[in-house]
N, C-alpha and C positions, 0 to 999 in steps of 0.2 A: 382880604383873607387874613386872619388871625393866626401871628406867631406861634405856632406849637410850639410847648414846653417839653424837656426830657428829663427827667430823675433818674441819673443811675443810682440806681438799687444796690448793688452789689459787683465784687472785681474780681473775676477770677485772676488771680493771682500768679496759677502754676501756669496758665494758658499767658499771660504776659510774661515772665522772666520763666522761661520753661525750663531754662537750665535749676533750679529749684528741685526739678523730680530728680535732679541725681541725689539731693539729699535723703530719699531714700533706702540709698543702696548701705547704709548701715546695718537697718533695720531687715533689709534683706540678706544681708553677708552674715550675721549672726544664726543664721536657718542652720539648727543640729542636723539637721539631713545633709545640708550643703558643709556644712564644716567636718563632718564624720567621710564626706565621700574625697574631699578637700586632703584630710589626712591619710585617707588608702593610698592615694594618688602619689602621698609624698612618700610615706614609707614603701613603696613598692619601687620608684626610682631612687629614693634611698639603699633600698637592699640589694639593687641590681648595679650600682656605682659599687658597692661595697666590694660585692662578688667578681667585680670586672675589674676592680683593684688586687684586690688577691690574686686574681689570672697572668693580669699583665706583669705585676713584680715578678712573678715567677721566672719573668726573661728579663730580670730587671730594671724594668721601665719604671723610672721614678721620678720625681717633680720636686730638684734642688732648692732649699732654702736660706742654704749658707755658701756664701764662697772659697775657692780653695783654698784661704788662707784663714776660716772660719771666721770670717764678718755675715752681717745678717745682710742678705741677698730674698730678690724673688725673681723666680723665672718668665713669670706674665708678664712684669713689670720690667724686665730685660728685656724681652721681646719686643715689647712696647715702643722704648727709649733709646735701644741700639740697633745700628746696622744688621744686616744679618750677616756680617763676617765675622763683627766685633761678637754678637750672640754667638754664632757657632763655634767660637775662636773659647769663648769664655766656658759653653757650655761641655767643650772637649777639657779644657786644663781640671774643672770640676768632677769630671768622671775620670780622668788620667790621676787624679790626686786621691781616690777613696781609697784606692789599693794600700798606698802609704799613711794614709792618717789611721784606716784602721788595722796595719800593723803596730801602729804606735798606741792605740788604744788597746792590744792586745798586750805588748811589753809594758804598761801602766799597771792592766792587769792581774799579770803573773807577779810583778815585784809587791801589788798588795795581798796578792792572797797570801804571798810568804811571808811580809814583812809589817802587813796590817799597817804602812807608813800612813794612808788620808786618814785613818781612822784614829792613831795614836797623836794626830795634829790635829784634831777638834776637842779631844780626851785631853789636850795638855791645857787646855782652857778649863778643865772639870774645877768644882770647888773642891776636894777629897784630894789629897794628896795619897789618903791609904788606899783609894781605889788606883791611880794613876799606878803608883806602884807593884801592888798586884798585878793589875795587869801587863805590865809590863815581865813581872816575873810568870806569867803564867804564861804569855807569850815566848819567852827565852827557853821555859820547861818543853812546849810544845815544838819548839824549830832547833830543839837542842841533836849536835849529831846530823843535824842536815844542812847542805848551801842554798844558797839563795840561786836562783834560774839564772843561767847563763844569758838566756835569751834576750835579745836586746830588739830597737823597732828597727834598724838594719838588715839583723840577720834573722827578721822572719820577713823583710821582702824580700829579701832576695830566695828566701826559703821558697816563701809563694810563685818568687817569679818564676824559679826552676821548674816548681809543680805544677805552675800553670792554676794557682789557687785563686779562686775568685774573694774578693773582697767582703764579700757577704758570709761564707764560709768562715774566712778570721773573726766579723764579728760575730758571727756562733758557736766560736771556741773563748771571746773575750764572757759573755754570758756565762757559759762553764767558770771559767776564772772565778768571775767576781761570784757566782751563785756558792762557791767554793770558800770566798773570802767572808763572804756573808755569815752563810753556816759556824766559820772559824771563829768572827768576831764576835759572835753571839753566845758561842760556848764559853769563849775565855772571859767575855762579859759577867756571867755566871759564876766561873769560879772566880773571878776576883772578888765581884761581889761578897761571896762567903769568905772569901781569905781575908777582906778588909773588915768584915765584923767581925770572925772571930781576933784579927790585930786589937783592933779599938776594946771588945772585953778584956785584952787581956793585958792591955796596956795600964799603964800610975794613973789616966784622968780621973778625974770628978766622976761623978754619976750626970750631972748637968752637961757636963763637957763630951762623954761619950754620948748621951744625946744627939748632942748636935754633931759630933762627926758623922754619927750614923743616918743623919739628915741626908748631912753633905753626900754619903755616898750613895743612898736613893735618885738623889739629885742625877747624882755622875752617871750613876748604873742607867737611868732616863734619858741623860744626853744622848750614852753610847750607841743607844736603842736608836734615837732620833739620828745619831752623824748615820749609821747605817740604812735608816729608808734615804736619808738624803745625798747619800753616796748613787744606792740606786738611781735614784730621780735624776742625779748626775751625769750616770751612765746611759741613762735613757736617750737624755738631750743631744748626749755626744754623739750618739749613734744616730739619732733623729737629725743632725749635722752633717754624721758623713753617708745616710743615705739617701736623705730628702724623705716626700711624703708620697702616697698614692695621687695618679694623677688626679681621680674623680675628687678623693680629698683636698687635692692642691684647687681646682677647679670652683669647687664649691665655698670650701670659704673665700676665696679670691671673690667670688661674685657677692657673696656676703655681706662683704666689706665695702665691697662698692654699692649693695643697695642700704648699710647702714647709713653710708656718709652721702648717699644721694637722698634720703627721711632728713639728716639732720641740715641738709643744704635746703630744702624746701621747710624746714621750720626758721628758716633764718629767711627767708622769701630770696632765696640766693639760687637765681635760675641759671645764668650766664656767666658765672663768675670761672674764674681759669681757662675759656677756651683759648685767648691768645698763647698762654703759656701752653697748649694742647697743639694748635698749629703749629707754633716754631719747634716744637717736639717732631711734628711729621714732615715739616719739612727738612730738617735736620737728618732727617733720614732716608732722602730722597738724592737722587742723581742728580746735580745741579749742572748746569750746561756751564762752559766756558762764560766767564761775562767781564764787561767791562766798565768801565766808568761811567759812560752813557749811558749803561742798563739800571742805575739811580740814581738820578736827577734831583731827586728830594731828598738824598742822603737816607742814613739809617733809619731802621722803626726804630719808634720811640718804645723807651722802655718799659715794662706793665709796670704797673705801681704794687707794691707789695703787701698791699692791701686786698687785691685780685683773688681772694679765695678760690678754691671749687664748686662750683653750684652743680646744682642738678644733670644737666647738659653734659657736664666735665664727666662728670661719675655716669652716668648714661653710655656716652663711647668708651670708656675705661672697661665698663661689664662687656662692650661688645668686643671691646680688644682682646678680652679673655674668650669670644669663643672663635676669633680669627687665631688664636696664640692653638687653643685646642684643635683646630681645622688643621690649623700650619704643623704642628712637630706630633699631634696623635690621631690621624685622620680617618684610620680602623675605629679607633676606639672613641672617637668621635661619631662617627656614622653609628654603632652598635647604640651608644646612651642616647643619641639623638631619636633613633629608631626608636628604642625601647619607652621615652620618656613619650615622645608622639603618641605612641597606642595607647600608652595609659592616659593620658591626660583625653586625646582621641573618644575614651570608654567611660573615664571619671567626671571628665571636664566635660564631655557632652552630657551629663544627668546634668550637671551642675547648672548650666546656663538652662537646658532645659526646666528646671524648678523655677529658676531666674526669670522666666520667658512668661512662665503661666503667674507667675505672681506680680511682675510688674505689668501685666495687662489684665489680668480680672480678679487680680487680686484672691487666687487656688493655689492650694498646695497640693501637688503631689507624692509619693514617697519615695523614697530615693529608689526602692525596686522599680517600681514603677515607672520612672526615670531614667534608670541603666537598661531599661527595655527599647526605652526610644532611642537611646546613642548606641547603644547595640545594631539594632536596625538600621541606625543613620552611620555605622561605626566610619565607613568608606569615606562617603561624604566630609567627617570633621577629621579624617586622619588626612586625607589629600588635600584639603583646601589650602593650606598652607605650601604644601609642597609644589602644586601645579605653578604660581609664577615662580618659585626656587627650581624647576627643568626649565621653563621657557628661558630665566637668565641665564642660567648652563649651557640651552642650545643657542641662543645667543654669541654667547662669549665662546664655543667651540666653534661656530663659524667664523668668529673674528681671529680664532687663533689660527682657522685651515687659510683666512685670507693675512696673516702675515708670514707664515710658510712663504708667499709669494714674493716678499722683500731677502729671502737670499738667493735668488736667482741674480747672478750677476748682471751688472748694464739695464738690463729690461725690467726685471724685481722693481727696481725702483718707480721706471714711467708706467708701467700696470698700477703698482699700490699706487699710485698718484692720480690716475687718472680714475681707478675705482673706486678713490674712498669716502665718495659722496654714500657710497654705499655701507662704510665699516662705521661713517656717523648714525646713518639711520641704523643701523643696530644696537650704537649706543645712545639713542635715543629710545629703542624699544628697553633695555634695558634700566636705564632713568626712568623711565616711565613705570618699570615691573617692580623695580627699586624702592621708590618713593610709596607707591601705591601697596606695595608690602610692609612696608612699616607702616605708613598712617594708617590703613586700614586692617589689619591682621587683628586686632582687636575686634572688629564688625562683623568677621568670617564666621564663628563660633555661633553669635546670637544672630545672625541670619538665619542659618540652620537651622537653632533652635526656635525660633521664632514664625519662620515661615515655615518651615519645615520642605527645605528645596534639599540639592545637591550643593557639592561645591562651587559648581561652576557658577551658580545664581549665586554665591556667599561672594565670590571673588566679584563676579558684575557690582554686583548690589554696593559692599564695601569699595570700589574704589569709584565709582559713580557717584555717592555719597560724600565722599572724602574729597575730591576732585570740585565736584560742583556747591558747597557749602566749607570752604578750606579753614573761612574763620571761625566759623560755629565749631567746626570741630573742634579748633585750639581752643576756643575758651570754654567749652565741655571738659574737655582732656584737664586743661587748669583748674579748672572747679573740681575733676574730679580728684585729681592728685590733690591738691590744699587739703579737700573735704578726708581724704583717704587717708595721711599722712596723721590728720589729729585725730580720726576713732581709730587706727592703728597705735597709737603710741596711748589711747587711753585702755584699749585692750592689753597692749602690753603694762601696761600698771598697773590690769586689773590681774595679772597672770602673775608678775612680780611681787606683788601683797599677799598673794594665796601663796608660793613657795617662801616666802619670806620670813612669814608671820608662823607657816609650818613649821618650819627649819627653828626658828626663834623660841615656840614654844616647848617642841618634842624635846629639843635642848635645855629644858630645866630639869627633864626626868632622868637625864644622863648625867651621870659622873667621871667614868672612868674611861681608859682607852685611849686618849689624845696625846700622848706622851713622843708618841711616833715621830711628829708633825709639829707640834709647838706646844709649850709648860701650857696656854691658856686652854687649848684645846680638848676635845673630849672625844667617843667613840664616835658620835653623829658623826664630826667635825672629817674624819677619817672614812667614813662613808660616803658622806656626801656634801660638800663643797660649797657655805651658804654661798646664796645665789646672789647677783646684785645684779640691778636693771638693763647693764649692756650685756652682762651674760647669765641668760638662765639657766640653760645649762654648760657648764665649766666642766674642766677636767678633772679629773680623779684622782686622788694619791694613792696609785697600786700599787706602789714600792713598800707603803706602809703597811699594807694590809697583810693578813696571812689566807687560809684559803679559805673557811668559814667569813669573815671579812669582802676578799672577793665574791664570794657568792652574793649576800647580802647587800651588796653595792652596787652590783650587775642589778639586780632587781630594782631596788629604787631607782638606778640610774633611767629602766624602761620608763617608769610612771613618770619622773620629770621630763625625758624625752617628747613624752607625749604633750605633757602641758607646752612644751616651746612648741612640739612640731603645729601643736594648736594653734598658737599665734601666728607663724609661718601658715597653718591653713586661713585662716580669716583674711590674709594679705590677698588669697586664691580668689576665694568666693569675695571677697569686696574685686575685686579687678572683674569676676565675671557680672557682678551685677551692676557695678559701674557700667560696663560695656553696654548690656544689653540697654540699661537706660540709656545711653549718649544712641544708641541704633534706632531705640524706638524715636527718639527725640529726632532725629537727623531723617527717618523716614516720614517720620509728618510732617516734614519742612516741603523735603524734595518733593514727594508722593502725593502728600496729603493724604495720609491714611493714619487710621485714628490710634489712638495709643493703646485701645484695647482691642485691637485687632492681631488674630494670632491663632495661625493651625494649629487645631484641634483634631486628638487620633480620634479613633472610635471607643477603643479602651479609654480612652481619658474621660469620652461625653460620657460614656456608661458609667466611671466610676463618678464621676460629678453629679450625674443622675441619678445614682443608689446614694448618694450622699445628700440630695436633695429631698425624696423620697422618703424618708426616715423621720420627716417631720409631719407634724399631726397635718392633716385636710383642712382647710379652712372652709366650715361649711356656709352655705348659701342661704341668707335671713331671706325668710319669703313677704314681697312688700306689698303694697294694695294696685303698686302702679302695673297694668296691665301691659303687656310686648304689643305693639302695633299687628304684629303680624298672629295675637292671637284673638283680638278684637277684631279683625277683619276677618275673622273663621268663625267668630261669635256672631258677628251680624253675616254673615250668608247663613 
């Protein structure tokens, strides 16, 4: 018998290294439908953080960033790092000390709006001596006949203490103050102004010579403008010191931060780096039993080498510390944005991955209504999936705490939990198990749903069956998908940063004036809006500078750039839900074997694919000489 020969022809490629269809999910993350539905999503748990900030200050609840001796401090990062006696110990002396920093910000105050002192010690650097002068004579005309405030930062706590005055109250009489000094410095700015040019007309110089004094005092009269927004801006921070931030605010960029430096730990391929300095961090704040010499044999750990960056991994539980830190000390107000973000993402994020669903399996698009129809209908299904194993770990850990109840029973406590705690393991073995299978798979929940179109309950089977029985595919899915995710994010973010950049750069040749506020190079733009640079696109504002036409104007532009960041911030969305859905479909044709374009189909969706099909001309039927068998057998009977 004769060797047959084989010629492969051709390689399917995606069907060999199948991780490949995650590169995809670019082309899919960029879908206007999924990025427009991406940014409702954000601006709606945006404006309800906003709202639930403003609520909660109102009984003061606020999120420290300075310590009580005004160094820079963070509360998360406290929480994190110290005990919880040393945290509660730190976070009482920081609220015990607002009362007194801001009577001292208030007696700072009152002696400037009398005395105009920060203001006449940035004026003493003026080049104009005929301005310095006037002003100062225009200031002696105007406080002529009156003392200066008795009030000192003593005798307004104690003032407070007797009243019973809350700390917030003072800083809204320090506002009056300084809005008082402002007004003052700005008038007397004015007439010095004029008093130092009519001096210089009328002084012996040159015509050359009065020139340039009169330079000098444009000059000055600019400074005075500028020390005052920057007195403001001053004022701002002080009080941004002694009140802290909103929590939602604190919360938010805290997590921020930790997924900036977890992007730029995975462009460095820096996965694992600082977790030892992370463990002795938690154990450092843990109960340590009595121990002796024999309890280390091998002597001390060796120590990390200082080269141990932060990778990924490090910044990954850093984020989750911040919502144990929000769990722990704001637990209301945790449950309400957890709730709140759930539904939306629930109602947004199920279009999203449904668009996700039909297009990485037949490559359809549907329109985003059309989409919020289906997570509408499925709303139950993607709001609970998540939540069912977070109660089952609940009722878990509430049985384990009714069976340590039974360890203060005296004598017997003890030989009972002993004897039953083969039983408190297996519940933390259900809980390891709800644990682990909730993080690896909470990702697969969403595009199960979408893709099969089940309940919850099939999202949670499916995701941790999947996860469980394919653990390494998953990892190097998840790693391809982050590498792959990390570099069209930061080129979307360069494509976002060039278009404000190059705005900002241009609009600013047509502007001249206005920047004086803020800095000599500066101009009106500059004072509206804040050019942008790649770590921040959008930055803060200089309201100090502005007046109220200004505000206005700044408020508006500041929407349009908002949108461009939250945009960026949306594509982070829809690449994670389209990464996901591919790593599901991928991970189900492993397990299942079921094919990649397979995927529930409503009836609204065949109909609209079918009037979208429909629309195209008939392909009609050439008529050929060859006869149907079955009409040649009608021809001969």
């Amino acid at each position: 018998m004769a060797d047959e020969q084989h010629e492969v022809r051709s390689i399917n490629w995606t069907r060999v290294f199948g991780f490949s269809e995650i590169f995809k999910g670019f082309r899919m993350a960029i879908h206007p439908s999924k990025l427009l539905l991406a940014l409702a999503a954000i601006v709606l748990v945006f404006a309800s953080g906003w709202v639930l900030d403003q609520f909660w200050s109102m009984g003061g609840s606020y999120v420290y960033k300075y310590d009580a001796a005004g160094a820079r401090s963070n509360e998360i990062v406290d929480y994190f790092r110290l005990t919880g006696e040393r945290f509660d110990r730190k976070k009482t002396a920081i609220a015990d000390s607002r009362l007194a920093r801001a009577a001292n910000e208030l007696a700072q105050a009152k002696q400037e709006a009398f005395a105009l002192n920060k203001l006449r010690g940035k004026l003493s650097g003026t080049p104009s001596t005929y301005f310095q002068q006037a002003f100062s004579t225009q200031l002696a005309e105007l406080n002529s006949g009156k003392t200066p405030p008795p009030d000192t930062a003593a005798s307004i706590l104690q003032d407070a203490k007797d009243k019973d005055r809350s700390w917030s109250s003072i800083l809204s009489d320090t506002w009056a103050e300084l809005s008082v000094a402002t007004e003052k410095g700005r008038a007397i700015a004015e007439k010095a102004y004029d008093a130092a040019i009519k001096a210089i007309d009328e002084s012996s110089l040159t015509d050359d010579q009065k020139s340039e004094e009169k330079d000098k005092v444009v000059e000055s009269w600019r400074l005075s403008d500028r020390a005052l927004s920057e007195r403001g801006r001053d004022h701002a921070e002080a009080v941004r010191k002694i009140r802290g931030d909103g929590i939602f605010e604190s919360f938010l960029g805290y997590q921020w931060e930790c997924v900036k430096n977890a992007v730029k730990s995975v462009t460095y391929l820096n996965f694992t780096g600082g977790l030892d300095g992370y463990r002795r961090t938690v154990r450092s704040r843990a109960i340590q039993p009595i121990a002796t010499a024999e309890d280390q044999p091998f002597g001390a750990t060796a120590a990390v080498p200082p080269t141990d960056s932060p990778g990924f991994l490090f910044w990954v539980l850093m984020a989750a510390n911040g919502w144990f830190w929000l769990l722990g000390t704001h637990w209301v107000f945790a449950a309400v944005i957890l709730f709140i973000s759930l539904a939306v993402w629930a109602l947004f994020g199920g279009a999203i991955y449904r668009i996700a669903a039909l297009q990485a399996t037949r490559d359809e698009k549907i329109s985003a209504c059309q989409a919020l129809r289906f997570s509408a209908g499925k709303f139950m299904s993607f709001f609970t999936a998540p939540l069912i194993p977070v109660v089952i770990i609940l009722a878990c850990g509430f049985l384990l705490f009714l069976g340590g109840l039974v360890i203060n029973f005296p004598i017997v406590g003890e030989i009972i939990a002993g004897l039953l705690f083969f039983l408190a393991l297996l519940l933390g073995l259900a809980i390891a198990f709800m644990t682990v299978g909730l993080v690896a798979g909470a990702g697969l929940m969403y595009p199960t749903i979408a893709v099969e179109g089940s309940d919850s309950f099939d999202a949670i089977s499916r995701s941790f069956s999947y996860v469980f029985a394919r653990p390494f595919r998953t990892i190097v899915y998840s790693l391809v998908a982050l590498v792959y995710g990390v570099l069209t994010y930061l080129f979307v973010r360069l494509f976002a940063f060039l278009m404000l950049a190059t705005t900002h750069y241009f609009v600013g040749w047509g502007v001249f004036i206005g920047g004086d506020s803020i800095s000599p190079n500066a101009d009106k733009l500059d004072v509206l809006w804040t050019a942008p640079t790649f770590d921040c696109l959008w930055g803060r504002f200089s309201w100090a500078a502005m007046s109220g036409g200004e505000m206005i104007g700044a408020f508006i532009i500041g929407i349009w750039v908002f949108v461009i960041a939250a945009l960026v911030v949306s594509y982070m969305l829809t690449y994670f839900a389209s990464s996901s859905t591919l790593i599901y479909l991928l991970l189900r044709r492993k397990v299942d074997a079921t094919d990649l374009d397979d995927v529930y189909i409503e009836e609204s969706e065949e109909e609209l694919i079918e009037t979208g099909q429909s629309d195209e001309a008939p392909v009609e039927q050439v008529p050929t000489d060859e006869t149907p068998a079955d009409d040649a057998d009608k021809k001969d009977e």
